[in-house]
C-alpha positions as CSV (number, residue, x, y, z in Angstrom):
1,X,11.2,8.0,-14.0
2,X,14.1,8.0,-16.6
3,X,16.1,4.3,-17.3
4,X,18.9,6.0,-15.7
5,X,17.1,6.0,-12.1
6,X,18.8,3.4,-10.2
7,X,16.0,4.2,-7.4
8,X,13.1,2.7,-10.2
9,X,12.4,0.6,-13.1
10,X,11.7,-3.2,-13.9
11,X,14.9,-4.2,-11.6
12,X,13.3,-2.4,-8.6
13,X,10.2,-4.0,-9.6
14,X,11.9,-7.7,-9.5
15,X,13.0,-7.1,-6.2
16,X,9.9,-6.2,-5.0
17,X,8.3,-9.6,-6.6
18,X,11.1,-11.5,-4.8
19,X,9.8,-9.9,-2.0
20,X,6.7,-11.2,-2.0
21,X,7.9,-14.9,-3.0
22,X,8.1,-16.1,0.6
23,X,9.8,-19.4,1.7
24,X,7.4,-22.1,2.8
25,X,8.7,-23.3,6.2
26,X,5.6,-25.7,6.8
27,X,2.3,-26.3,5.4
28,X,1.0,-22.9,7.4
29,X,4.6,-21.2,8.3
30,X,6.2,-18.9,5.7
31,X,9.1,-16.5,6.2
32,X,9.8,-13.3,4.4
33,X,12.7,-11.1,4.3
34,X,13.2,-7.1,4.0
35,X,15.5,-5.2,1.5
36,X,18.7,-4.1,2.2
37,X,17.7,-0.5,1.7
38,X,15.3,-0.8,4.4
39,X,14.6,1.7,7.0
40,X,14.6,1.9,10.8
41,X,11.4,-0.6,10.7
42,X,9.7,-2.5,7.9
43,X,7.4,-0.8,6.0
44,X,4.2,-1.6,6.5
45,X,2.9,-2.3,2.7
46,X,5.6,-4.8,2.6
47,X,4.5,-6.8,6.0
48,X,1.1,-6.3,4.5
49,X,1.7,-8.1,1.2
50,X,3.8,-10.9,2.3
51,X,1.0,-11.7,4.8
52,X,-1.7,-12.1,2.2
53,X,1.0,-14.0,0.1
54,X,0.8,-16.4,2.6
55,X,-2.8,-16.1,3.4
56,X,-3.4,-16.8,-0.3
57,X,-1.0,-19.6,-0.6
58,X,-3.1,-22.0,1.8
59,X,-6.7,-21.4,-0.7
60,X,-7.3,-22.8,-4.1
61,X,-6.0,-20.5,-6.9
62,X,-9.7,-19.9,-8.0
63,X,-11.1,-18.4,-5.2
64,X,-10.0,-14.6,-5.1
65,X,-9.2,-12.4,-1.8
66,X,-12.4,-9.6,-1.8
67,X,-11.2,-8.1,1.4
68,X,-8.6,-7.6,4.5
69,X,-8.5,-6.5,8.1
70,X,-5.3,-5.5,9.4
71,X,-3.7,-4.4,12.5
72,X,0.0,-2.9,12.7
73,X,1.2,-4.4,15.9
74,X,4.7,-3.8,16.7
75,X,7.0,-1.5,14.8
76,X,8.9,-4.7,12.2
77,X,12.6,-5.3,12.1
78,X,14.1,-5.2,8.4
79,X,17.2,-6.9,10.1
80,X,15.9,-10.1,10.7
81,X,13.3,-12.3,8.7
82,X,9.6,-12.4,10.0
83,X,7.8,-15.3,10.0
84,X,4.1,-15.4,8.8
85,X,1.8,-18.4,10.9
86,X,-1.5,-18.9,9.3
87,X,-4.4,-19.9,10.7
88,X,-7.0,-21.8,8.2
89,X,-10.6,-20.4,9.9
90,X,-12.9,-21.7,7.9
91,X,-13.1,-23.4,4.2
92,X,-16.9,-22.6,3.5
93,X,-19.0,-24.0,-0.3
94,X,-18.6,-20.0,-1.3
95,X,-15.8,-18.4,1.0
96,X,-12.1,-18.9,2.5
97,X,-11.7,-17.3,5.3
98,X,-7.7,-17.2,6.8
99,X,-6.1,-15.2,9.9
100,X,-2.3,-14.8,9.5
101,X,0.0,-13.0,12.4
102,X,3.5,-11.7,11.2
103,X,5.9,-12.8,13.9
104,X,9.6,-11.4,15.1
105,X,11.8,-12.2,18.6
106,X,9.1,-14.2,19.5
107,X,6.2,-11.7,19.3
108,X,3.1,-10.4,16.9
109,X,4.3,-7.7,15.2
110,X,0.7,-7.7,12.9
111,X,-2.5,-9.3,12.4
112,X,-4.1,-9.7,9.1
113,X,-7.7,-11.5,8.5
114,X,-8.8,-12.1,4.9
115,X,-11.5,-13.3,2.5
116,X,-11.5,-14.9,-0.2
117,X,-14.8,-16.3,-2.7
118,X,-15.3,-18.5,-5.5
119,X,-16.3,-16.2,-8.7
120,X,-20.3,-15.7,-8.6
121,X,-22.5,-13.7,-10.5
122,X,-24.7,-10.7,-8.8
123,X,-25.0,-7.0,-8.5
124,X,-22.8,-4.6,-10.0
125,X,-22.7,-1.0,-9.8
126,X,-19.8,1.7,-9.1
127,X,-19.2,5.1,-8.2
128,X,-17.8,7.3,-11.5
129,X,-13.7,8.2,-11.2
130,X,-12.9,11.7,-10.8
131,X,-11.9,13.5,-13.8
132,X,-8.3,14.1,-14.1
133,X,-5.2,14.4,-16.0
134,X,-3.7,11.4,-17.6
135,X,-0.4,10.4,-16.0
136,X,2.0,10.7,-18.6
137,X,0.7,14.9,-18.6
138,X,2.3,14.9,-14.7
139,X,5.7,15.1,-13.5
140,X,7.2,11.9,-12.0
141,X,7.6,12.0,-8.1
142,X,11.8,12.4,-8.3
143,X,10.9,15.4,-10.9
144,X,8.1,16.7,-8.5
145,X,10.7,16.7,-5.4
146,X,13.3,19.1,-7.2
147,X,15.6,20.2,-4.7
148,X,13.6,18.6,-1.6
149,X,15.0,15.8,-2.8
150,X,18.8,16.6,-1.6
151,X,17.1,17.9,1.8
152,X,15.8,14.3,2.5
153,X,18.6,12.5,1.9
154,X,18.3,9.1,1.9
155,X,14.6,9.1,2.1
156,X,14.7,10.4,-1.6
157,X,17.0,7.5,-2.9
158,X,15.3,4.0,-1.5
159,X,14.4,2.1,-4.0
160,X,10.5,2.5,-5.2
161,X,9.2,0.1,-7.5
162,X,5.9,1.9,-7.6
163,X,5.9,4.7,-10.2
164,X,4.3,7.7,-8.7
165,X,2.4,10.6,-10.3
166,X,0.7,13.5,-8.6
167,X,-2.8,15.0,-9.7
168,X,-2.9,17.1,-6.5
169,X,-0.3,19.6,-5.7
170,X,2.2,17.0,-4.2
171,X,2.0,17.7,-0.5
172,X,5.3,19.0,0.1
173,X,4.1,21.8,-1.9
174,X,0.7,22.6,-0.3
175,X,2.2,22.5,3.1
176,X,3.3,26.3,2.5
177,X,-0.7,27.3,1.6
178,X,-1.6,26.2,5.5
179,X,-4.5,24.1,6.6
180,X,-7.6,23.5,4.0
181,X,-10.4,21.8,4.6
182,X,-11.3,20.1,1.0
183,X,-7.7,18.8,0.4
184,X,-7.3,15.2,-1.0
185,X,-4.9,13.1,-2.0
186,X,-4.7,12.0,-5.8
187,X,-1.7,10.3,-7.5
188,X,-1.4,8.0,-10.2
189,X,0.0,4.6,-10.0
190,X,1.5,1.2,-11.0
191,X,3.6,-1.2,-10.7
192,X,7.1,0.7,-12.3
193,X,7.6,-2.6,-15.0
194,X,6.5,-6.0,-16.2
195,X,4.5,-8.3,-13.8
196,X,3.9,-11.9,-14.0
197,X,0.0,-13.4,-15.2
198,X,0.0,-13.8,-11.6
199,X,-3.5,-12.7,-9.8
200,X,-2.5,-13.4,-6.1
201,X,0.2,-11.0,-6.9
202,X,-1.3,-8.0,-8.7
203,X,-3.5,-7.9,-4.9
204,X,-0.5,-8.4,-3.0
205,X,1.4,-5.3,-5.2
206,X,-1.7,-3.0,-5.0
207,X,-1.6,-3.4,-1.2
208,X,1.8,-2.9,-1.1
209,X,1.3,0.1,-2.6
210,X,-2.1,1.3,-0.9
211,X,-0.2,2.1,2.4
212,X,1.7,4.8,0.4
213,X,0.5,8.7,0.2
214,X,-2.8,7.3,2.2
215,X,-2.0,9.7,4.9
216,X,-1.0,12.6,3.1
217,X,-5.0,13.3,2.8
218,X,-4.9,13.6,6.7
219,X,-1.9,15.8,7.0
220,X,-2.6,17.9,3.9
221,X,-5.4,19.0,5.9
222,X,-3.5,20.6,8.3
223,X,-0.6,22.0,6.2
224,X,2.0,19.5,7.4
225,X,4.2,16.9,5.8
226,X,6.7,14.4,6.7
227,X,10.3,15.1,6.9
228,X,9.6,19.1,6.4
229,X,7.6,19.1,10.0
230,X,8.3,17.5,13.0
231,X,5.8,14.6,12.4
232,X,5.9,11.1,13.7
233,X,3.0,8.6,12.4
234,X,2.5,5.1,12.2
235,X,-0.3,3.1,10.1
236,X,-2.3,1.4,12.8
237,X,-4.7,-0.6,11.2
238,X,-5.7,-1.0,7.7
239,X,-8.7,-2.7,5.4
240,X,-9.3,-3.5,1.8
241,X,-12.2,-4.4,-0.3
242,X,-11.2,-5.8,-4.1
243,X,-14.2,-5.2,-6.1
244,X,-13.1,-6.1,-9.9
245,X,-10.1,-7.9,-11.3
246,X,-6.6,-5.7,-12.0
247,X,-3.4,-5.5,-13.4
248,X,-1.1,-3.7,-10.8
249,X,1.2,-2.9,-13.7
250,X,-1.4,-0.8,-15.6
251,X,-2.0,2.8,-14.3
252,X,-4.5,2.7,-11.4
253,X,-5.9,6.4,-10.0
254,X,-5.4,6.3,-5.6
255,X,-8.0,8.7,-4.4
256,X,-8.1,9.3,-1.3
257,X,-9.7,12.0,1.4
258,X,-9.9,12.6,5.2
259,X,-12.6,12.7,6.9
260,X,-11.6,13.0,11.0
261,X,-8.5,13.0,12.6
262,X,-8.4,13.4,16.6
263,X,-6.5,11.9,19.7
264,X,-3.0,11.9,17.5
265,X,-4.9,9.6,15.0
266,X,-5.9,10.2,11.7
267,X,-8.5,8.6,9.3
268,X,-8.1,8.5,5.8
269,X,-10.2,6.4,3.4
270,X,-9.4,5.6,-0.9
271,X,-10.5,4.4,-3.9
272,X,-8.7,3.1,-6.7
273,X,-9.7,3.2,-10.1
274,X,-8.1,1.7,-13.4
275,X,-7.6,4.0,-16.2
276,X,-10.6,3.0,-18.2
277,X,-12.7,4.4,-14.8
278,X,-13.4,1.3,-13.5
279,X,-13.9,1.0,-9.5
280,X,-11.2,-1.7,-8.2
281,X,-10.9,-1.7,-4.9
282,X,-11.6,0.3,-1.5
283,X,-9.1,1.4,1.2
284,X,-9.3,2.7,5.0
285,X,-6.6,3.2,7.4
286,X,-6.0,4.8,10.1
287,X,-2.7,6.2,11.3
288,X,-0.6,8.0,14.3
289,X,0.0,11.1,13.8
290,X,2.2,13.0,16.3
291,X,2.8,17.2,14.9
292,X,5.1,18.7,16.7
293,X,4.6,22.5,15.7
């Protein structure tokens, strides 16, 4: 997106990282806050990244998060802050292990459990990334909206700080081609400006961002889309494996398929790959999905 976009850029991006710099209450007690430009609930990348700030905070800056369960509770309120209670498991020769709950008027409002491991050496092997365009050869997302982007209103001018590039048709555009069986989901992204040497938060960005366009691969199935069809979904729960060290500044592929959706839920699972090919991390989630035709 051009300088001139107040809706990206590195100023978007800073906000995002003050995001993600919770307050420390107590030793196991941290408290985040929403933006102003916030919705009618919190988004759930953002509940999802302050809690494995916190998480993260209570384990020794050497031993790296490899993977997160998640469950999406209650809808969040972006009116009020949500406090983030961690619960230190276990503190193993090799592994961390920390639960954290996200908490609002007194109740759970999400659930995260994570993992975290000292560096070790072993194994290593990874699927090859699909062969697609470069980023800079696609249209950013406010260019790929064209005059969708006046029908949505308000939805088309909150602030993103992830920059956003289609592979795929974006799935606004698909919708009008009906159902099809082999449709994915494949953008480019990253972090839309500078981040600080900060590993704890490159993870916390990239899962921020992985709870974005994930469920387009369910609904491009089916020849829907948000805010063009009556759809109402929800993420419900959500996982990620972090295979290789990142930078969530530096273009990263999201590519992501579904493979069931039933019972007004949809699965969709992704990988994410840096722009050398390199396998970074794995992502399932599942979502509701409510189409009212």
């Amino acid at each position: 997106m051009s300088e001139a976009d107040p809706t990206a850029g590195q100023p978007v991006l800073d906000r995002l990282v003050e995001l993600l710099d919770l307050e420390r209450i107590e030793e196991n007690i941290f408290r985040g806050v929403s933006p102003p430009s916030a919705t009618v609930r919190v988004f759930g990348g953002q509940v999802a990244g302050q809690a494995l700030v916190a998480a993260g905070r209570t384990v020794p800056e050497e031993r790296r998060v490899h993977s997160l369960h998640a469950y999406f509770i209650r809808p969040g309120d972006p009116s009020v802050p949500i406090v983030y209670d961690v619960d230190r498991i276990r503190d193993g020769r090799s592994f961390t292990t920390r639960r954290v709950v996200a908490i609002q008027h007194g109740k759970a409002i999400f659930s995260l459990s994570a993992s975290f491991q000292v560096e070790e050496p072993g194994l290593d092997h990874a699927e090859p990334m699909p062969d697609v365009p470069g980023p800079e050869e696609l249209p950013t997302r406010l260019e790929s909206l064209g005059d969708l982007a006046e029908k949505l209103g308000r939805a088309a001018s909150i602030p993103r700080p992830i920059d956003i590039r289609y592979v795929t048709e974006p799935p606004w555009r698909s919708r009008d081609r009906g159902p099809r069986t082999d449709a994915r989901s494949q953008v480019w992204m990253r972090a839309d400006g500078k981040l600080p040497d900060d590993a704890l938060l490159h993870v916390c960005v990239l899962t921020y961002a992985s709870d974005m366009t994930m469920l387009d691969a369910v609904l491009a199935r089916h020849g829907v889309y948000w805010g063009t069809d009556k759809v109402v979904g929800a993420s419900l729960d959500h996982a990620l494996w972090f295979h290789r060290p990142f930078r969530a500044d530096e273009w990263f592929l999201y590519d992501c398929h579904s493979p069931s959706a039933s019972n007004a839920r949809g699965l969709a699972t992704g990988r994410f790959f840096t722009r050398d090919g390199e396998l970074i991390a794995t992502v399932v989630q599942e979502g509701l999905l409510r189409v009212n035709r």
